[in-house]
C-alpha positions in Angstrom: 61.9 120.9 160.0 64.3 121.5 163.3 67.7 121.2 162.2 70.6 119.2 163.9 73.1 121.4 164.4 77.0 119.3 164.0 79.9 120.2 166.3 83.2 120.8 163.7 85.3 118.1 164.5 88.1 116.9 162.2 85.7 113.8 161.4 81.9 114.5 161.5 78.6 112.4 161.5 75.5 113.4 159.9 73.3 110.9 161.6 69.8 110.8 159.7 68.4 109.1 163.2 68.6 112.5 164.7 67.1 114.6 161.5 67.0 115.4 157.9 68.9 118.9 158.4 72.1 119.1 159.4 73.9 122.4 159.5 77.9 122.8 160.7 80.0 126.1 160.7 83.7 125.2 159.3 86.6 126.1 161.7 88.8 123.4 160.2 89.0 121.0 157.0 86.6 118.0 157.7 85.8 114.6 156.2 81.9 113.6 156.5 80.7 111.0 157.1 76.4 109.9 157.0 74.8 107.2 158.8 71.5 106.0 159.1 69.8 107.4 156.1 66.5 106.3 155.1 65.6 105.4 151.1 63.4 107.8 150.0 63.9 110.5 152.4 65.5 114.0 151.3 68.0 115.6 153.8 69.2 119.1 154.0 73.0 119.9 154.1 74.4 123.2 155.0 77.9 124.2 155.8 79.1 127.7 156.8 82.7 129.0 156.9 83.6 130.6 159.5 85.2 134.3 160.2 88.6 133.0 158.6 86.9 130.6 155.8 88.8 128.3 153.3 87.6 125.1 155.1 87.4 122.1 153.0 84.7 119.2 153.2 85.5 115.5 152.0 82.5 113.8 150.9 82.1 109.7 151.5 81.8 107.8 148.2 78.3 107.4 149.1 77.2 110.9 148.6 77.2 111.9 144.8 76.5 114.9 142.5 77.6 117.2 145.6 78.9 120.8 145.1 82.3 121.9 146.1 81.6 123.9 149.5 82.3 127.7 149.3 85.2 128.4 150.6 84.7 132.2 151.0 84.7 133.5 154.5 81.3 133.6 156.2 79.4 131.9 153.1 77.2 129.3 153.3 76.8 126.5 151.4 73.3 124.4 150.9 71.8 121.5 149.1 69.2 119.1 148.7 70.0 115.3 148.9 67.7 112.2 147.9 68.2 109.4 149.7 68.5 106.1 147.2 67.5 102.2 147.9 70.9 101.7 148.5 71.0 104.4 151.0 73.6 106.7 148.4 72.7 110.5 148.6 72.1 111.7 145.3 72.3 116.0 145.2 68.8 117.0 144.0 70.0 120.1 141.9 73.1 122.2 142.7 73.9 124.2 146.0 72.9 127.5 146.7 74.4 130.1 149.0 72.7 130.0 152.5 
């Protein structure tokens, strides 16, 4: 599965038009946002702190049973998301380092 690798931006998109993986190195706190996710699909969320780490991620109200991103410099955090009927990400199990 090709993932969609996200620009850090203060606000950032994970568009499920575009993919299913999405992957974004941390050089600043962000607040996510998803659009276009489709019921029954799983999708793939990775986020890496940079060289410095200690980035944080806000997660919309529509994404649920997430795990806390690791804030430890160079780490990578990864998890599993199913996609509801109401188009709420559910986290499939907890993250795992990436």
């Amino acid at each position: 599965m090709p993932v969609v690798m996200v620009e850090c931006e203060p606000i950032v998109i994970f568009d499920g038009s575009q993919g299913k993986s999405f992957e974004l190195t941390l050089s600043e706190n962000v607040v996510l946002q998803t659009a276009n996710m489709v019921p029954g699909e799983q999708y793939i969320f990775t986020f890496i702190q940079d060289s410095v780490g200690g980035y944080t991620v806000l997660f919309p109200a529509t994404v649920i049973n997430y795990t806390t991103v690791d804030a430890g410099a160079g780490i990578g955090t990864k998890q599993i998301f199913d996609c509801g009927s109401t188009g709420t990400l559910k986290a499939l199990a907890a993250a795992t380092v990436a």
